[in-house]
Each structure stands twice: as structure tokens, then as C-alpha cells.
N, C-alpha and C positions, 0 to 999 in steps of 0.2 A: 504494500500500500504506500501510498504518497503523500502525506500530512503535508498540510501550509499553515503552519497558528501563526495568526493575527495577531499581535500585543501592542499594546499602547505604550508600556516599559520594556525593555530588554537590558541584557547586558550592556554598557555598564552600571546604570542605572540597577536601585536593590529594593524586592518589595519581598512580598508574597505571591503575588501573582507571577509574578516573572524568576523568581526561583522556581515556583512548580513546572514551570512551563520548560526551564530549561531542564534542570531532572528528568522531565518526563523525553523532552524530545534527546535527549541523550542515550535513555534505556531504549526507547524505539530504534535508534540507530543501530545500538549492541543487537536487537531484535531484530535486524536484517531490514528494516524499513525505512525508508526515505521519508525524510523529517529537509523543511525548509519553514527560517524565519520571518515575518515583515512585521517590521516595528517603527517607531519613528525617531527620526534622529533629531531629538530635543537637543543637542549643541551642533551648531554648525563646523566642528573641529571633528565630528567622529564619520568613519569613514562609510561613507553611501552603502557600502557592498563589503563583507570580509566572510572568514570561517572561523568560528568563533568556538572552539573546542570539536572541533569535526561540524559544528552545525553551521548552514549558512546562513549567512543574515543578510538581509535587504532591509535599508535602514530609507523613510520616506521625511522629503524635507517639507517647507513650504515657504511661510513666511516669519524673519527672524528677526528680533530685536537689538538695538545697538552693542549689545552684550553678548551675542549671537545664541540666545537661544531661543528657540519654536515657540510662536506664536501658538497657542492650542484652544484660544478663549472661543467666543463664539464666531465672530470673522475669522481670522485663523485655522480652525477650523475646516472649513470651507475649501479655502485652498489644500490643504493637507487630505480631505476627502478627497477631490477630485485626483492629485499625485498618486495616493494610493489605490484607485480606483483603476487608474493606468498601469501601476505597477504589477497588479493581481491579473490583469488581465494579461500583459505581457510573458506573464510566469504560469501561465492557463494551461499549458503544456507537459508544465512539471510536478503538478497536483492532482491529486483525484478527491480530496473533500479540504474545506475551509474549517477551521474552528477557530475560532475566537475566542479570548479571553476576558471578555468586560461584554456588557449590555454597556454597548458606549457609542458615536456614531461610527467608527471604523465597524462596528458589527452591523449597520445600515447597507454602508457600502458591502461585505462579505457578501449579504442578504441580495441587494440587489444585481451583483455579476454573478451571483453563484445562481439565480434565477433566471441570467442571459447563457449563461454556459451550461446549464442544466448539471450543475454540478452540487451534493449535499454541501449544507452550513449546520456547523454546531456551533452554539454561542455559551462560555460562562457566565455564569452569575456567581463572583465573587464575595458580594456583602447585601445583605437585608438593611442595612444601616439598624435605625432605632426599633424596627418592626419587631411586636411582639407575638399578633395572632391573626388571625382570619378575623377577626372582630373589630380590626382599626384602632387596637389598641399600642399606642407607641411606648415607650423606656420613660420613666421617669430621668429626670433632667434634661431630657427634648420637649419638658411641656410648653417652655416660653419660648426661648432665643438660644442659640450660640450664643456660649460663652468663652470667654479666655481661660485660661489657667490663673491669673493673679483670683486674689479674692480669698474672702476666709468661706469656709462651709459647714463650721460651727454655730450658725445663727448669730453672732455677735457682728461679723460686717458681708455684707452681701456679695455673690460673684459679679463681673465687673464686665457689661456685655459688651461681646465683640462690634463690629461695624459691619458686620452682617447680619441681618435680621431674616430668617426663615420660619416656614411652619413647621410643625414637629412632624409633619409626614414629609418634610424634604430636609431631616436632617441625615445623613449619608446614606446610603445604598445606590445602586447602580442605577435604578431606573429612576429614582428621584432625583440624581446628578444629571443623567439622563437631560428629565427634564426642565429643568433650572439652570442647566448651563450652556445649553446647546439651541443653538439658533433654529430653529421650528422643533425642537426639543417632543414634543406634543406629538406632531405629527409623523417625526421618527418611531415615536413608541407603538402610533396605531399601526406601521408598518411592520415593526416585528410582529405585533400582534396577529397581523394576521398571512403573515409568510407561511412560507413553509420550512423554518429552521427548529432542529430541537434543543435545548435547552438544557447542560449538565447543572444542574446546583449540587454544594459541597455538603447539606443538610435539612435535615428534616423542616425544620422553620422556614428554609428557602422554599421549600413548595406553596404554601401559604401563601406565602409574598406574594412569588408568581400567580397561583390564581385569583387573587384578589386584583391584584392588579388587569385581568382579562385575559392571560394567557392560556392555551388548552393543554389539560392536565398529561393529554396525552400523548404530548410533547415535552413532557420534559422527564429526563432521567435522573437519577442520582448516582454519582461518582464522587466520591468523599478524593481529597487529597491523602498521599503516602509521602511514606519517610522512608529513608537509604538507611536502612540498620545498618550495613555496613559501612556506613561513616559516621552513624549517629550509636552507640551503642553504651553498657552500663561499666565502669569502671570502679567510682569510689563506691561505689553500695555493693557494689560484688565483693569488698572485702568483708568477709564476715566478721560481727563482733569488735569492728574498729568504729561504726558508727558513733557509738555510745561514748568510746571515749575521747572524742572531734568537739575541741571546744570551739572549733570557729565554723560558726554556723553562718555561712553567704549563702545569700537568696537573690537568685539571678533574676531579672526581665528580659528579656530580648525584643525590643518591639521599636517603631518608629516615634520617636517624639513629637506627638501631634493630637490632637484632640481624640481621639478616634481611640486613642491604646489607652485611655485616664488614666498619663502617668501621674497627673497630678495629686488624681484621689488615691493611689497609692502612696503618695510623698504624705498627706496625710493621716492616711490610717498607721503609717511608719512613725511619723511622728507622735499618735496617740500611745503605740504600742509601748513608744523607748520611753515616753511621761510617766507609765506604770512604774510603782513602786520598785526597783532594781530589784529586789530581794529574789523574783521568778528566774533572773535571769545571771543570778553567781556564778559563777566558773565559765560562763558564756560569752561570745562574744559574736553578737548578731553582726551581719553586714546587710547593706544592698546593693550590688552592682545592677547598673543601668545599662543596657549595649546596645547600640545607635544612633543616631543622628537623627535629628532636625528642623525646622524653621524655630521652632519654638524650645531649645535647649537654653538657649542665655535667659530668658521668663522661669522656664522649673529649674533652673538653679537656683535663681534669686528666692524663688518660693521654698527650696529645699535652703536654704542660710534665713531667710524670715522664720522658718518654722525650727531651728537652732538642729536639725538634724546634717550637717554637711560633714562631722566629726568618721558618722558611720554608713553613707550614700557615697558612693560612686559612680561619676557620668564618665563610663568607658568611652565615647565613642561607636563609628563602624571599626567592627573587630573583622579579621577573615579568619579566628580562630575558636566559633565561637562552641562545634563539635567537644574542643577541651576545656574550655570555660564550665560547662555543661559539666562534662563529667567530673571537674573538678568539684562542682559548687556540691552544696547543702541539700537544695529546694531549688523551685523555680513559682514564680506567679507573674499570671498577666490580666491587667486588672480591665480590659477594654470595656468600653462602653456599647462594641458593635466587632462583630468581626465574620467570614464568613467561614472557613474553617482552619483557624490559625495552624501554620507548620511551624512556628517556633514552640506550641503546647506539644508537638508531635515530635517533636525532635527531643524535649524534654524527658517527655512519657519514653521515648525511645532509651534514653540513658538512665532509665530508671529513679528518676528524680521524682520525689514527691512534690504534686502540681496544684497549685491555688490557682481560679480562676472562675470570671464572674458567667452570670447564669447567659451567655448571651448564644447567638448562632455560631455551629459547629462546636463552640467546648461544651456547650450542653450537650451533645449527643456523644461524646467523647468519655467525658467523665459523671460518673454515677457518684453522686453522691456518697462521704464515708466511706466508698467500696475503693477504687482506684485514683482519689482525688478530692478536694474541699471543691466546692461551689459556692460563689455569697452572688448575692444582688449588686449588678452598677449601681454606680454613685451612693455605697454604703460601706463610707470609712471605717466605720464600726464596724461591721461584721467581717472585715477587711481586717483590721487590726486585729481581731481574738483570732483569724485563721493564721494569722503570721506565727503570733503569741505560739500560737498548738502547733504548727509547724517544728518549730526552734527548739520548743522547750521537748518536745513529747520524741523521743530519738524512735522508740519503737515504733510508734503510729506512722511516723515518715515513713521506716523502712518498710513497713507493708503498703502502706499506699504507694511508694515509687514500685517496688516489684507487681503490685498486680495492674497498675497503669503501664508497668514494662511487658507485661500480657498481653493487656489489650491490644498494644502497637502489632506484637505481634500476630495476634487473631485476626486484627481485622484493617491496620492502617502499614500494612509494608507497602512500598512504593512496587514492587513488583506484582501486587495484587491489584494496585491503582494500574497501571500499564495495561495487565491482562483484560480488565474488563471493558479499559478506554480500547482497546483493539475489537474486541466482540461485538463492542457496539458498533465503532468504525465500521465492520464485516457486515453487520447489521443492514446499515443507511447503504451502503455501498452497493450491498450484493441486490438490497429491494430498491433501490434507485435505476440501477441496468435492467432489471426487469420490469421497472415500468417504462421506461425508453423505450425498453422494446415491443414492451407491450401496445403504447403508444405508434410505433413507429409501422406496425402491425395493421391496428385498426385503421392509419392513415391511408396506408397505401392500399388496404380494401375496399 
């Protein structure tokens, strides 16, 4: 078979989306299959065209700022469709299905050449944003406004609202970026609605989304994200019996600094935890390391030194070693307020780390309560803090939570189990796509 994914990110550029994308299109390569990239070349310095670990990449410009990077707003846009519209078509040759990775407009255009070449589209849906149910019920803290990071959320001084004002059904997810940021945004979404592409979501709540939103149930599959055991695996908890006596308890995050991963409410409930009476935590010596970048890293500093914790918080930075960080550390938690099926909980759960994280899309279907993992509510510092607290202090309860969440990885979330089934489906759309062409092509000529 002949894969073309679509991405809005690529190397070198660092997400989630676009690590899966490349993991995956790597294992399909090992798998004898022809894997090709098109992405956009958000800096005007990276190169149009290269092979980027065996994969190739087609990287799509448009129009760029004095800084040179890609205009991608709503004009911008615009131009960067119609480039990559020529590009997919020019590479029509080298494909036998489109997949996409965003409900974004680059999944517009897939939709409408893969409709002139009669050729399938599969599109990801990455994030549900604040969506909780088929009821139009959103997350608490998307009931007003974006907000920033600064602010207290103690009740004592209020958070401190952004310069963007949104409704709470267009605070993040795909189809609500969709449509808020995109130039006839609206009438793009009637169009997927009613194509003919199918639709992978990473989890259970993503279904929801989608058919609330007007999409047909029976178009959309699920395919959770995997992990490379083989590069993500358990080292310090596989020592037996050395847990207990490990007085430096670090608690890793791995996630982007940005609204979206609440690092903030975790610099919070951090801070509640270390205000408890010391006396829990003798002989111990808690950490946080932080590991990532971005826009908003100089803001949760300031808030991590307002809030006197900077002594035992760490802003690593982008790491490229973050496999050993992992197995190094304690714990792991990721406190988001939205996510679609986080691979940095997966990669955790992979190394046997005992995992904190909030009840949102994909770690909820992930982690079972008490059994392989804690779960709290977004935006609740509180219940955030006592899971740190029992994390750190409780050496037993960790060790059984990271080994039976280092189960579950392997039961149900290895990357070559995510591969095999993205291939079946592929074989799928493929094999009943040539037989309706020819079916088609049948009754034509009768």
C-alpha cells in the first residue's frame, strides 16, 4: 500500500500529532509499505523537499512574514490550500489513500482531490477540546473566557482574562478551531460532513463529539495511539525493593506549555501540597521537573516564584532524552484540561511509572481509576495536590499502579498493535473503494 499523511506539523516542529505520525509512518516503512509526507513548511529556511529518517517529506509554502514564517491565519491560509492542493495532486501517482491528521482545512482540500481522483481520505480527530458528553455539556473553566495563566484560583484574586474572548463550545478541539479560525470555517465543516471520508478518533468521548457535531456514526472508526516499548520501557521500578528506599521522589510532566496541558493548575496544587505541614514528607525529597517549551514558559515561571515553589520545580526545557528522564523519575502527571489521546501518558504507562492525570479525552479511557493510575477533575488543585501527596509518600501504591498501567501499555496500547489495525482498515477503504470503481465503471459502460 501507498500512504500520503497530511500534517499541519512535521518534523522539525514537536507535538503529538506529528510524533505519532512519524512513528507510525516509520513502522509502515519496516512493514514493506510506502509511507510519503506533506506538511507545511512554517519557516521559510527549511527545505521544500528532503528524507527525513527514510520518510519523504514535501514540505508546502505560501505566504510569509518578515520573520519568515507561514502565514497560516485565515488569509494565509488560503494561499497554503490552494499550494497544497497542487502538490497532492502532483504526487496523485504515488498514493493510493490520503489520511490526515487534524479536522483542519488541509483535511478540506485531502477531501476534495481525493473526491476528483476517486481516491479514499481518512481524516484524525486529534482533540474534543473542553467537550464532555453528547449533552453539550463542556469542562468547567471553559464556562466564561480564556484565561491566562497569571491569577490566583484560590478565590482570594480572580484569573486574569486573556484578549480572546470565546464561547465554551469553541474553547479547543478541532472542529471548533475549525470553525473560529478559518475563513468560511462553517462551510468547510458542512463539507466534511457530508463527504465521503472516514474519521479515526483516538477515544471513546471522541465519538460523541463527532456525532453531535452531524457527522455519520458510520464513518468513523477508532484507533487509539501506541507506544514503541522498545524505546519507551521500565527500568527504575524493575528494581525490586529499591523503590522504598529512593528518597528523591521526581515527578515528571512532559507536555507543551500552553493552556491546553494546565500547567499552571498543576504549579498550584504543587504548591498546596509542599504548604502541608512537612512532617508527611521526612526523609523525602519531592521534585517537579517540567519538559518543554512554550509561548507561555516566562508567565508559569513567574507564577511558579509568586507561588514560592521554584526551590523544588524544574523548567527543563525541549529535552531529546526524554525515554531516560522517564525511566529515571519517581511518577509522572499530566494535569490537561483537554487532550485527545496523550502519548506522553503512554510512554509513561510504558516505563512503568505510576501516572496522575485529569479525567479528560483519551487518559480517561486509559487509566481506570485506583487500578492502573489516579484520575482527578480539570481545574481541581485540590484533588491534584492529595494525588501528588499519595503518589510520593505511598512507595507501595506507586509500585502497583506503574506495573499494572505497564500492562495495560502492553495489552492494549503497543505501537505495533496501533500499525496492524491502521493497515486493516487501510485494506479495508482500499480493497471496497476498487470495487466500487469497478462496480461503477460496470454499470457505466452497460
Amino acid at each position: 500500500m501507498r500512504i500520503c499523511y497530511v500534517a499541519f506539523q512535521f518534523w522539525p516542529s514537536v507535538g503529538g500529532s506529528q510524533t505519532q505520525a512519524e512513528k507510525q509512518a516509520r513502522y509502515l516503512l519496516q512493514l514493506g509499505q510506502e509511507v510519503l509526507v506533506v506538511t507545511l513548511r512554517h519557516q521559510r529556511t527549511w527545505p521544500a523537499r528532503e528524507i527525513y529518517r527514510t520518510i519523504p517529506v514535501f514540505r508546502v509554502g505560501g505566504w510569509y512574514r518578515r520573520n519568515r514564517t507561514l502565514r497560516v491565519g485565515r488569509f494565509g491560509c488560503l494561499l497554503v490550500s490552494m499550494r497544497l492542493f497542487l502538490t497532492l495532486w502532483s504526487l496523485r501517482r504515488s498514493y493510493d489513500l490520503i489520511h490526515t491528521l487534524q479536522v483542519s482545512p488541509l483535511a478540506v482540500v485531502a477531501v476534495l482531490l481525493g473526491r476528483l481522483i476517486q481516491k479514499p481520505v481518512v481524516i484524525g480527530v486529534q482533540s474534543t477540546g473542553s467537550y464532555i458528553s453528547a449533552t453539550g455539556t463542556f469542562a468547567r473553566g471553559a464556562q466564561e473566557q480564556m484565561v491566562s495563566f497569571s491569577g490566583r484560583i484560590d478565590g482570594q484574586n480572580s484569573w486574569k482574562k486573556a484578549q480572546l474572548c470565546v464561547r465554551p463550545a469553541e474553547i479547543g478541539g478541532d472542529i471548533a478551531t475549525l470553525q473560529r479560525t478559518a475563513l468560511g470555517g462553517r462551510l468547510m465543516l458542512n463539507c466534511l460532513r457530508k463527504s465521503n471520508a472516514y474519521y479515526q478518533i483516538l477515544s471513546v468521548r471522541s465519538h460523541a463529539y463527532l456525532v453531535e457535531y452531524g457527522f455519520r456514526p458510520e464513518r468513523i472508526v477508532c484507533i487509539p495511539n501506541g507506544v514503541d516499548t522498545r524505546k519507551f520501557y521500565p527500568v527504575f521500578w524493575a528494581a525490586q525493593g529499591q523503590a522504598e528506599l529512593r528518597a528523591d521522589r521526581t515527578l515528571l510532566c512532559v507536555a507543551r506549555l500552553e493552556y491546553a496541558k494546565g500547567i499552571d493548575i498543576l504549579l498550584h496544587a504543587w504548591a498546596r501540597m509542599m504548604a502541608q505541614p512537612a512532617s508527611w514528607r521526612e526523609g523525602l525529597q519531592p521534585w517537579l521537573y517540567l519538559v518543554g517549551d512554550g509561548a507561555s514558559r516566562a508567565e508559569l515561571e513567574q507564577l511558579a516564584a509568586e507561588l514560592g515553589i521554584r526551590e523544588s520545580v524544574e523548567f527543563l526545557g525541549t529535552r531529546h532524552d526524554v525515554p531516560q528522564l522517564l525511566q529515571d523519575a519517581w511518577g509522572f502527571v499530566l494535569p490537561s484540561r483537554w487532550e485527545g489521546m496523550p502519548n506522553a501518558l503512554l510512554e509513561a504507562m510504558a516505563c512503568a511509572l505510576p501516572c496522575i492525570a485529569t479525567r479528560v479525552s483519551g487518559s480517561e479511557d486509559v487509566i481506570e481509576q485506583g487500578l492502573n493510575g489516579l484520575l482527578v477533575e480539570p481545574e481541581q488543585p485540590e484533588q491534584l495536590a492529595y494525588a501528588l501527596r499519595l503518589l510520593i509518600e505511598d512507595a507501595y501504591l506507586a509500585r502497583q499502579l506503574g506495573w499494572r498501567g505497564y500492562e495495560t501499555v502492553l495489552r492494549s496500547y503497543q505501537l505495533g498493535s496501533t500499525v496492524q489495525n491502521s493497515l486493516t482498515f487501510y485494506r479495508y477503504l482500499l480493497t471496497r473503494d476498487h470495487s466500487h470503481r469497478r462496480s461503477r465503471n460496470f454499470i457505466t459502460k452497460s
